[in-house]
MARDRENBA-827087 format. One record per residue (C-alpha): x, y, z; residue in three letters. Coordinates in Angstrom, 1 decimal, always signed. Last residue first. Layout:
% MARDRENBA-827087
{zalo {X, Y, Z}, "ALA"}
...
***
This chain:
% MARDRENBA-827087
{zalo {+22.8, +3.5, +15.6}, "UNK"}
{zalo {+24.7, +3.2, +12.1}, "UNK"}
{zalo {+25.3, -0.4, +10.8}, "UNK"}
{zalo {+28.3, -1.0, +9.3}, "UNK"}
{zalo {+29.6, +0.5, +6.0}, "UNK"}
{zalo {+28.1, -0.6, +2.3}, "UNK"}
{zalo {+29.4, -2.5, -0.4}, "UNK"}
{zalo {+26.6, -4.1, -1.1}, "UNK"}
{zalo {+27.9, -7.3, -0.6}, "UNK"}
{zalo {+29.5, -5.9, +3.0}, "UNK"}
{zalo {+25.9, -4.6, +4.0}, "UNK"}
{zalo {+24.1, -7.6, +3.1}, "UNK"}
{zalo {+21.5, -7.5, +5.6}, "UNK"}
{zalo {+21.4, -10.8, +8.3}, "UNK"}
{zalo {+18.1, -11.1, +8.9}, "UNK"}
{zalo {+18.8, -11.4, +13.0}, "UNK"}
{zalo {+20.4, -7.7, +12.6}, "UNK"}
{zalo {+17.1, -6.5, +10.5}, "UNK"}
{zalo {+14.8, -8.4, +13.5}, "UNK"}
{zalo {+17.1, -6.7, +16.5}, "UNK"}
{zalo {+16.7, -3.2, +14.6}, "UNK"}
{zalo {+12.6, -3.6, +13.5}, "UNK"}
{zalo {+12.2, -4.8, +17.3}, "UNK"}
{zalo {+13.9, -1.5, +18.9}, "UNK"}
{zalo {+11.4, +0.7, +16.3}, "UNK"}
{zalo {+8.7, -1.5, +17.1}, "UNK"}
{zalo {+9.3, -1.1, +21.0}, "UNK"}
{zalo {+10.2, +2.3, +21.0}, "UNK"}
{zalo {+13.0, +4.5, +19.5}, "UNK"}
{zalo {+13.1, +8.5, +20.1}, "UNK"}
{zalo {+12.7, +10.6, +16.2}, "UNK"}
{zalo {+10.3, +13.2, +18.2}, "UNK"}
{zalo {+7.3, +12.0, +16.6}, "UNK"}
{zalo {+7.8, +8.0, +17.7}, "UNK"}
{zalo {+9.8, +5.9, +15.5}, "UNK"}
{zalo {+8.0, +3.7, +12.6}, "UNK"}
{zalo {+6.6, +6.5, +11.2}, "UNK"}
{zalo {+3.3, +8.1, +9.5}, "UNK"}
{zalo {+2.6, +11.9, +9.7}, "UNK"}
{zalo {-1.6, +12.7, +9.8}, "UNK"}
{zalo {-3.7, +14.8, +8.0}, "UNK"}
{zalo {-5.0, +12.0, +4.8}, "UNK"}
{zalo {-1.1, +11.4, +4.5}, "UNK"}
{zalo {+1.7, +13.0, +5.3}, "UNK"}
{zalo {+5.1, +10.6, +5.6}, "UNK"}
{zalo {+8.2, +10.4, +7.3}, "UNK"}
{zalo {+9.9, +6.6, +7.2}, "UNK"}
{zalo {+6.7, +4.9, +6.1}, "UNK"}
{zalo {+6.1, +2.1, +4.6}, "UNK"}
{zalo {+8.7, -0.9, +4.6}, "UNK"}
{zalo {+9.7, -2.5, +1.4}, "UNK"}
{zalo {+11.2, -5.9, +2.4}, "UNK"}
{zalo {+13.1, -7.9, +0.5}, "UNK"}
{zalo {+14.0, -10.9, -1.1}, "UNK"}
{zalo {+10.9, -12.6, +0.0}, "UNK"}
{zalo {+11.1, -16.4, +0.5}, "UNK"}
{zalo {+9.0, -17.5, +2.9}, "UNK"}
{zalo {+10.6, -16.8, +6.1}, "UNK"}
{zalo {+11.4, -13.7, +4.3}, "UNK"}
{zalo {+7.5, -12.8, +4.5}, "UNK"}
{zalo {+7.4, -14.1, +7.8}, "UNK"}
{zalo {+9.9, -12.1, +9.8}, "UNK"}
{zalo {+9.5, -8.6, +8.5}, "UNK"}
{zalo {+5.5, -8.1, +7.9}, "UNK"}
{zalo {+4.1, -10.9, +10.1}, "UNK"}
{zalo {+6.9, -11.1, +12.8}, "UNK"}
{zalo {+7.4, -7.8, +13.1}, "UNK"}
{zalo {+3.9, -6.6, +13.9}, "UNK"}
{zalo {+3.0, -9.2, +16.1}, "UNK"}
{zalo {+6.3, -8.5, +18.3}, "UNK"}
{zalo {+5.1, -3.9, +18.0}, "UNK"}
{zalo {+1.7, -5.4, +19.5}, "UNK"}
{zalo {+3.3, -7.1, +22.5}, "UNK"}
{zalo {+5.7, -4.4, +22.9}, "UNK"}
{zalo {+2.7, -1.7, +23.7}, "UNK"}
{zalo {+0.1, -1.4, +21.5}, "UNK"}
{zalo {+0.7, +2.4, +19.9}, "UNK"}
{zalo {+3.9, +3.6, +19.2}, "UNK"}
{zalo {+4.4, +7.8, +20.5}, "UNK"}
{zalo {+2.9, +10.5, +18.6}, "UNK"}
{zalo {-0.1, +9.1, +16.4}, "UNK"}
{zalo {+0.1, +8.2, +13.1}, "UNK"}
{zalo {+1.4, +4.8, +13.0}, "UNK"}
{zalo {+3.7, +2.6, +10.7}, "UNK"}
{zalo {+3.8, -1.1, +10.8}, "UNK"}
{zalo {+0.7, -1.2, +8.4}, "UNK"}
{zalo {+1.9, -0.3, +5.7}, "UNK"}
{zalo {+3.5, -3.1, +3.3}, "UNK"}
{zalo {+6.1, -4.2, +0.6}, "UNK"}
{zalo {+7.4, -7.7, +0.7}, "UNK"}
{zalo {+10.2, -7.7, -2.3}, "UNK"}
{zalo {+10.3, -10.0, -4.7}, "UNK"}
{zalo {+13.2, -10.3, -7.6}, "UNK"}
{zalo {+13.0, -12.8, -10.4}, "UNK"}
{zalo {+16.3, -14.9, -10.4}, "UNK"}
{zalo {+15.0, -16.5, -8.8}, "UNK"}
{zalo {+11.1, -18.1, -8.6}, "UNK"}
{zalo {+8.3, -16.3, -9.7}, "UNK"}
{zalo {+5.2, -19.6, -8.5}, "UNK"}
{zalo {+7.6, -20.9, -6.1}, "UNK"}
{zalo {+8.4, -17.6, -4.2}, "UNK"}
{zalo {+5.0, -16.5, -4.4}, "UNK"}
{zalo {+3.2, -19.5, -2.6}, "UNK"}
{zalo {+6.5, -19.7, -0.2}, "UNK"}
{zalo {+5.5, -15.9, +0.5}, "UNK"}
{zalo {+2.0, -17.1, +0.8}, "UNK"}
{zalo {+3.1, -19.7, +3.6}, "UNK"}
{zalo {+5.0, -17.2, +5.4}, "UNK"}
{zalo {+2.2, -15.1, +6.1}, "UNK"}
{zalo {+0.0, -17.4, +6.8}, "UNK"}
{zalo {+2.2, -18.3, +9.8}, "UNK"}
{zalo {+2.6, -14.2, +10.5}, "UNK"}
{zalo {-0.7, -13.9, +11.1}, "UNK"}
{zalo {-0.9, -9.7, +10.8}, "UNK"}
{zalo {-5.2, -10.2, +11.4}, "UNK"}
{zalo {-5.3, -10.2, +7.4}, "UNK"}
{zalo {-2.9, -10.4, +4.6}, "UNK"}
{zalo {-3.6, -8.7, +1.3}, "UNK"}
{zalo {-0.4, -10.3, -0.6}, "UNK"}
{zalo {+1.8, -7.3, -1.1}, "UNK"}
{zalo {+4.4, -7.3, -3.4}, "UNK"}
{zalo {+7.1, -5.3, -5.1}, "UNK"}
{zalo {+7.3, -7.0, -7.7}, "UNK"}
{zalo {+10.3, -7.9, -9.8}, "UNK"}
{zalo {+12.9, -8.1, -13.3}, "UNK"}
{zalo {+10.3, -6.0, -15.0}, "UNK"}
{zalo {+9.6, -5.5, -19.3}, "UNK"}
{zalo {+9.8, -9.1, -19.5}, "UNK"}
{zalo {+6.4, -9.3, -20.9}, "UNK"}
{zalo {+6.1, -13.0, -18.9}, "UNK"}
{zalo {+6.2, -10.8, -15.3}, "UNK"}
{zalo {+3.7, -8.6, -16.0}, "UNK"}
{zalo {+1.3, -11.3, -17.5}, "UNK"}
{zalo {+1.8, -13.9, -14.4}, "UNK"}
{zalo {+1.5, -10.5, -12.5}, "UNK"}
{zalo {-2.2, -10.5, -13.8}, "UNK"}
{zalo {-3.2, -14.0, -12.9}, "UNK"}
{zalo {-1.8, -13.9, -9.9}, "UNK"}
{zalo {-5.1, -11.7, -9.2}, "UNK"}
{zalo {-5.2, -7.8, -8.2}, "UNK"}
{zalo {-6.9, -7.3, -11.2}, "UNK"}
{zalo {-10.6, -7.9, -9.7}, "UNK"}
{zalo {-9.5, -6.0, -6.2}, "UNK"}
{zalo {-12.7, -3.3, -7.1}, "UNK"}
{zalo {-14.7, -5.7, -8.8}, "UNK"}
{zalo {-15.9, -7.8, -5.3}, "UNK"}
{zalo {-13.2, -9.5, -3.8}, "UNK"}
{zalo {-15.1, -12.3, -2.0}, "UNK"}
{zalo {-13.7, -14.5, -4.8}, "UNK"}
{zalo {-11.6, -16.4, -2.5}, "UNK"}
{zalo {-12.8, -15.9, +1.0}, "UNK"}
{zalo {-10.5, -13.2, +2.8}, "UNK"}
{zalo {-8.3, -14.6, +5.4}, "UNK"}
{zalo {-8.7, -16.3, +9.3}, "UNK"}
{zalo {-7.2, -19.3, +7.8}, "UNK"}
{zalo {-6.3, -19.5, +4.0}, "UNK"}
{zalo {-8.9, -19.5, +1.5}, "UNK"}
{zalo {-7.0, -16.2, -0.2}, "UNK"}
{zalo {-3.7, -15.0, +0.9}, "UNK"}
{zalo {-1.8, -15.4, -2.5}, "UNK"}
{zalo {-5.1, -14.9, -4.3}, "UNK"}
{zalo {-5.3, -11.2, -3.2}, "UNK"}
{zalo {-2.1, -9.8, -5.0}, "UNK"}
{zalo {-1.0, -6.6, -5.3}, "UNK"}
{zalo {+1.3, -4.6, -7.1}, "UNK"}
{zalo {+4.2, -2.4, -7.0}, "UNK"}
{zalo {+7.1, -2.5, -10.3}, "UNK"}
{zalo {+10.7, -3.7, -10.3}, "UNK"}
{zalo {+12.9, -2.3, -13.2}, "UNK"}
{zalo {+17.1, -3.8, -11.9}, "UNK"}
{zalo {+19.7, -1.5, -13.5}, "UNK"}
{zalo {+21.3, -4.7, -16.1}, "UNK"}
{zalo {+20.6, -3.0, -19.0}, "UNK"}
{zalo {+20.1, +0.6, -18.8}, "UNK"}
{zalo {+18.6, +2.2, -22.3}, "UNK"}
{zalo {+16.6, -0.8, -23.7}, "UNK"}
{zalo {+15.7, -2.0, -20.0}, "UNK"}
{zalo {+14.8, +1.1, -18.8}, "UNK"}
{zalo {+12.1, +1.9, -22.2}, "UNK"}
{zalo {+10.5, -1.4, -21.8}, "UNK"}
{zalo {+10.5, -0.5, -18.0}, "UNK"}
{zalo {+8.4, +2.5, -18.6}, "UNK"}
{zalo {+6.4, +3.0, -21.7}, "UNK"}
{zalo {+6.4, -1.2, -22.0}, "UNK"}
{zalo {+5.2, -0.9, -18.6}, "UNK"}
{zalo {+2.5, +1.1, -19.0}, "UNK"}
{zalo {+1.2, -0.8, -22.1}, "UNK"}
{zalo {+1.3, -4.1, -19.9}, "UNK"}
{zalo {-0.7, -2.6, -17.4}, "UNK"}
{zalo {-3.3, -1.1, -19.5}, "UNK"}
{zalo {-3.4, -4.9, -21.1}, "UNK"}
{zalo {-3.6, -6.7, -17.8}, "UNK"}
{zalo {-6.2, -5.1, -15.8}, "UNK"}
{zalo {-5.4, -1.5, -14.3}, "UNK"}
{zalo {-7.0, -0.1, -11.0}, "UNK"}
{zalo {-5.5, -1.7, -8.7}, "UNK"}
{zalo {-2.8, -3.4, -10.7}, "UNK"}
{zalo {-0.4, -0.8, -10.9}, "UNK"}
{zalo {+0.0, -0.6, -7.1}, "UNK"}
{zalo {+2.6, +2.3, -7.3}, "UNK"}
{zalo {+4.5, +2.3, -10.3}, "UNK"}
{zalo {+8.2, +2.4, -11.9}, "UNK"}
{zalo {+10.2, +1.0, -9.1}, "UNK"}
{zalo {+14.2, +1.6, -10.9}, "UNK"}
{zalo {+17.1, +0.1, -9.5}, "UNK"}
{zalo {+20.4, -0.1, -7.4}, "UNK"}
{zalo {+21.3, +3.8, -8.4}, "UNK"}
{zalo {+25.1, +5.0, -7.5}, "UNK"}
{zalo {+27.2, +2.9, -10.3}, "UNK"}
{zalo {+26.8, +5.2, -12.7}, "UNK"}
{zalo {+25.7, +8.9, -12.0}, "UNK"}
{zalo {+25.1, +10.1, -16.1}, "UNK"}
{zalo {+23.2, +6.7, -17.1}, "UNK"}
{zalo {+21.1, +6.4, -13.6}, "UNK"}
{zalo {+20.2, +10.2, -14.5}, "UNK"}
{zalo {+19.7, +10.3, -18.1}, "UNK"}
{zalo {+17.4, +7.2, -17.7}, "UNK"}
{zalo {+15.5, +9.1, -15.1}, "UNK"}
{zalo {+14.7, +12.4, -17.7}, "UNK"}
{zalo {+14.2, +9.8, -20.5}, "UNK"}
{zalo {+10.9, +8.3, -18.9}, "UNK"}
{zalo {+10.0, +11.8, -17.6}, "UNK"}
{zalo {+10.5, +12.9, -21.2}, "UNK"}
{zalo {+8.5, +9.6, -22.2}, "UNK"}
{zalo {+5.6, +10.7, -20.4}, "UNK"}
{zalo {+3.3, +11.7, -23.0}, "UNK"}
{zalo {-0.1, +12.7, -21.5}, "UNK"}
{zalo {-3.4, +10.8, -22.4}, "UNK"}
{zalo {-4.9, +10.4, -18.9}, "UNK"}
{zalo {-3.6, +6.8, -18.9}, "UNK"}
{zalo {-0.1, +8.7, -18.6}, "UNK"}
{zalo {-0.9, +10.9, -16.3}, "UNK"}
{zalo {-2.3, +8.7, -13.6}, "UNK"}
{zalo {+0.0, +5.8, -14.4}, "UNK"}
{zalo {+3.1, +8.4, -13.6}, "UNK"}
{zalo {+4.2, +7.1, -10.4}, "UNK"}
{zalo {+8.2, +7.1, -9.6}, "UNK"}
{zalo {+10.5, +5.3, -7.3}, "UNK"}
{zalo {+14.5, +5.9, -7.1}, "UNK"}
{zalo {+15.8, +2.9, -5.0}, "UNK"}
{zalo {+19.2, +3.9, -3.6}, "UNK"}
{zalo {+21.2, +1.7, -1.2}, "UNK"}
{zalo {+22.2, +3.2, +2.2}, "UNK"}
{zalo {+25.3, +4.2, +4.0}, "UNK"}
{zalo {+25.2, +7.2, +4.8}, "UNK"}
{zalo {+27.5, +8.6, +1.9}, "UNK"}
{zalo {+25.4, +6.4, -0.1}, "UNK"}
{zalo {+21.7, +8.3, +1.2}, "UNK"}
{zalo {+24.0, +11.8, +0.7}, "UNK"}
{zalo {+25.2, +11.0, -2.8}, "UNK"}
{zalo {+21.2, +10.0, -3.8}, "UNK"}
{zalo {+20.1, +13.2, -2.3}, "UNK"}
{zalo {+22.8, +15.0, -4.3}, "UNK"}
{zalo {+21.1, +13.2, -6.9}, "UNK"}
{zalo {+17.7, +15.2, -6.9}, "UNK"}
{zalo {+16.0, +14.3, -10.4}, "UNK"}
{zalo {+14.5, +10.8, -9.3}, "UNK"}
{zalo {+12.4, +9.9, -6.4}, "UNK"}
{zalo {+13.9, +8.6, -3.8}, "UNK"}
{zalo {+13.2, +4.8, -2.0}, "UNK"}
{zalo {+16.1, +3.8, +0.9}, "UNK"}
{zalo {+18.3, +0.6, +1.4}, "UNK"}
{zalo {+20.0, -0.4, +4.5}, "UNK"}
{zalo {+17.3, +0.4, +6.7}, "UNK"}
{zalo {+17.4, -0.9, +10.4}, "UNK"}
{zalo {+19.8, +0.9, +12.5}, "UNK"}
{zalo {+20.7, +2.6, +9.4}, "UNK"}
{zalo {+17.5, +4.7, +9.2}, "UNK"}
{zalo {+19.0, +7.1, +12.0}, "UNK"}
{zalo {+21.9, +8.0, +10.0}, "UNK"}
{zalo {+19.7, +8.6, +7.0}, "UNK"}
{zalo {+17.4, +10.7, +8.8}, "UNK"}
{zalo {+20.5, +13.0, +10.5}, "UNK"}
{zalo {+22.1, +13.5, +7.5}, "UNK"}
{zalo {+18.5, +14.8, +5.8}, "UNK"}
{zalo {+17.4, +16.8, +8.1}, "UNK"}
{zalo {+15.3, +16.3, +11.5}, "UNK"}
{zalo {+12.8, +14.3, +11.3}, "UNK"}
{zalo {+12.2, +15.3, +7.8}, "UNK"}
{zalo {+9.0, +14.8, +5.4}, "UNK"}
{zalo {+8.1, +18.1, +6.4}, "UNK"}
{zalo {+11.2, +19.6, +4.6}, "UNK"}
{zalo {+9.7, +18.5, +1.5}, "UNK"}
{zalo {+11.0, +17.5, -1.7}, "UNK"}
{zalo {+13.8, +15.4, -0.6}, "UNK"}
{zalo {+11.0, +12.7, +0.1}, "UNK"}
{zalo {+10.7, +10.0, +2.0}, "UNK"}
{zalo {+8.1, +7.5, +2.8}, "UNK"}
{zalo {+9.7, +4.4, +1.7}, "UNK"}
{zalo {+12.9, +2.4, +3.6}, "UNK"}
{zalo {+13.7, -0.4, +2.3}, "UNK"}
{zalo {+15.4, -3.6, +3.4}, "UNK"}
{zalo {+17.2, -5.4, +1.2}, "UNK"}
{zalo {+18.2, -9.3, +1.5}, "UNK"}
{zalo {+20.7, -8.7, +0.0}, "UNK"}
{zalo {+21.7, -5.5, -1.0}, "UNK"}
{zalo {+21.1, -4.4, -4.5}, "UNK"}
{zalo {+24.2, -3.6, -6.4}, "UNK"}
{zalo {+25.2, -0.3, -7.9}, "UNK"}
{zalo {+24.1, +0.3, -11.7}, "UNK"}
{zalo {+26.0, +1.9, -14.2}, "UNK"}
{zalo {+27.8, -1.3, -15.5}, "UNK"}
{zalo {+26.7, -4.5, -14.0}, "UNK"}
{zalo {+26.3, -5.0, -10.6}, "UNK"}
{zalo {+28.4, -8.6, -10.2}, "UNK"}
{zalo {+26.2, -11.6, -9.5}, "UNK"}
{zalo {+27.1, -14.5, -6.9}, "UNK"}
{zalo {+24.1, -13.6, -5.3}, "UNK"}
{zalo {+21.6, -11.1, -7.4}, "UNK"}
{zalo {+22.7, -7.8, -7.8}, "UNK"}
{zalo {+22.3, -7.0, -11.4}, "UNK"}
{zalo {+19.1, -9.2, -12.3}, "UNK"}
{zalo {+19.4, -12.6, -13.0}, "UNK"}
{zalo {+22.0, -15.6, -13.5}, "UNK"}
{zalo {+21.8, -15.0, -17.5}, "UNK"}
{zalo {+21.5, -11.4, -18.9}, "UNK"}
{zalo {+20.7, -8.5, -16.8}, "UNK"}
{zalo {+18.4, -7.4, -19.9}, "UNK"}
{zalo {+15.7, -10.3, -18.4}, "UNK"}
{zalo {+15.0, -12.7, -21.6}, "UNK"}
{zalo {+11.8, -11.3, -23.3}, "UNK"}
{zalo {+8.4, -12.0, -23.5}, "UNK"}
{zalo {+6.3, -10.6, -27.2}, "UNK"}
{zalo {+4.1, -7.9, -26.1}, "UNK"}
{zalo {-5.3, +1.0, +2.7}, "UNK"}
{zalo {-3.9, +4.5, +3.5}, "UNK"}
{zalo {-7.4, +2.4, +3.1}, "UNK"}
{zalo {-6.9, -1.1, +4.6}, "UNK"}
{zalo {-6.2, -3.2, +1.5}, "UNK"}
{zalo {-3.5, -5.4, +3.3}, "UNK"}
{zalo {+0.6, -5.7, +2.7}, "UNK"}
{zalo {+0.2, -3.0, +1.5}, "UNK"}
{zalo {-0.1, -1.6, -2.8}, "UNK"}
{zalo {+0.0, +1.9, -2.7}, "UNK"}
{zalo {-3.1, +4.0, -2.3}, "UNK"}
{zalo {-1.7, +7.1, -0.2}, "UNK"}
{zalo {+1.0, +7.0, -3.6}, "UNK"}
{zalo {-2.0, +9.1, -5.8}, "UNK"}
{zalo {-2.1, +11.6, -3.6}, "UNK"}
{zalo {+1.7, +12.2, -2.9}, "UNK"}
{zalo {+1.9, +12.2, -6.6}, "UNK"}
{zalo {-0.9, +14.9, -7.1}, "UNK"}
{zalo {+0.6, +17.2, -4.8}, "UNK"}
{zalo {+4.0, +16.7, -5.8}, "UNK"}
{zalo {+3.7, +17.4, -9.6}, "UNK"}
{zalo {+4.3, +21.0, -9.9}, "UNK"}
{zalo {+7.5, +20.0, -7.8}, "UNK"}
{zalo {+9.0, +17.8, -11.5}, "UNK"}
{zalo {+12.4, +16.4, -10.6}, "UNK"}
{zalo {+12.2, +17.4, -6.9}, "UNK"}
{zalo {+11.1, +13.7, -4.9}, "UNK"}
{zalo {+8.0, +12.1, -3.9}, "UNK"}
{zalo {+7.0, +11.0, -0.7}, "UNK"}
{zalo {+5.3, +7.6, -1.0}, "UNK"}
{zalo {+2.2, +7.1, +0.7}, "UNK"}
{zalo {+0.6, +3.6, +1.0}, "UNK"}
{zalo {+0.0, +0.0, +0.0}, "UNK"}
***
């Protein structure tokens, strides 16, 4: 699901993206909730993947990853503090972080700290409205092409399948990854979506075919179609999981994981660890249930990553984060660290310094 903050390349445009990102694909649906081709990393997978040199121009993707979303260079209210003293902060559980492109002393700071760049971009609105995009398009490829080396990948959409069925989809994509993957091979094109039959049937979940037309694209079905155009190397995923039961959790991801094995990257993305209110709600028993079904079971299973929503983030009145209004820890934020130590991140594959406090 959820808000992503969006970045400096186009500020006429922030409004409208920060609207459009309060419906990305979560790990639930709570409101707030052409011919295939060969992957352009060539054979062994996407830059990044284990035992797999980044090829040129792109940096590698820590393994597993975990992402930060909900940040914006754009805006100082999507600070803590400032920008040094976010990334710093992030490290004791982050070591990758979401931009949006066009601001690359942004990206120089988030390496200089430490973390792994994802820029992230949503332009399905505009583009389905009729507008030509493709000097967006070209705008990002200019910048992974003229900064080599300090971009991991590209995320071209938020929750594409919501409101999209398979041929509107695919025709995005071709606009956006097709173009990527012609003009960066080997940067890693992952796109958001969502995916109700993962969960489906399973105990204390949604009935299958329960969805009603408004989830009616959000199928396997669908990224089956996204996945075979070759213009993406992964998903972003989230798999509409109810009551945060981290058993069923893991037993979708093993679903997923089987059914897009590697080299085809999945990351867990969700929203429902964040709060709006000052301080954590639920106490340390709440923050435990929390972990385990959003961070613990989705690797359990087989994710690759984790895209966590939301560092810093306005949406519908109300700032989202993991750490309490003030930037002080609590008991999520202190059992997000222990579970991202106990995952083991990547930080000396990605060629990244220890972790920060």
């Amino acid at each position: 699901m959820t808000a992503r903050s969006r970045g400096s390349l186009f500020p006429a445009m922030l409004s409208a993206l920060m609207l459009a990102a309060a419906t990305l694909a979560g790990c639930s649906r709570t409101a707030g909730s052409s011919p295939a081709r060969s992957s352009p990393a060539g054979p062994g997978g996407p830059a990044g993947s284990p035992g797999m040199p980044a090829r040129p121009g792109a940096a590698p993707l820590p393994r597993p990853l975990l992402l930060a979303q909900g940040v914006s260079s754009a805006n100082a209210a999507h600070l803590f503090r400032s920008q040094a003293w976010d990334f710093a902060r992030m490290r004791a559980v982050f070591d990758a972080v979401s931009l949006l492109p066009g601001d690359q002393a942004t990206v120089q700071q988030a390496r200089r700290a430490g973390l792994a760049v994802v820029l992230e971009f949503d332009y399905k609105a505009e583009f389905f409205a009729g507008k030509d995009i493709s000097p967006e398009v070209q705008q990002i490829a200019d910048q992974v092409r003229s900064h080599p080396g300090t971009i991991s990948a590209i995320d071209v959409a938020d929750r594409l399948n919501q409101d999209y069925d398979v041929r509107q989809g695919l025709r995005y994509l071709a606009a956006t990854g097709g173009v990527f993957h012609r003009e960066l091979p080997g940067v890693p094109v992952l796109v958001n979506v969502s995916d109700g039959d993962l969960t489906c049937g399973l105990p204390g979940q949604t009935r299958c075919g329960s969805f009603g037309p408004r989830y009616r694209f959000e199928t396997n079905a669908t990224l089956d179609a996204f996945k075979g155009s070759g213009y993406v190397d992964g998903f972003l995923l989230a798999d509409n999981i109810k009551n945060n039961d981290a058993a069923v959790q893991a037993r979708a991801w093993r679903a997923a994981r089987a059914r897009w094995p590697s080299p085809f990257i999945l990351w867990s993305t969700c929203s429902q660890m964040s709060f709006p209110g000052g301080r954590q709600p639920g106490g340390p028993q709440a923050a435990s249930a929390l972990v385990a079904a959003y961070m613990t079971g989705p690797v359990r299973g087989g994710a690759q990553g984790l895209a966590l929503w939301a560092w810093h983030q306005l949406y519908q009145g109300s700032v989202y984060t993991f750490l309490d209004k003030n930037g002080s820890s609590n008991d999520l934020w202190r059992d997000m660290a222990a579970t991202s130590a106990s995952l083991g991140i990547a930080r000396a594959r990605a060629g990244l310094p220890g972790k920060g406090s």
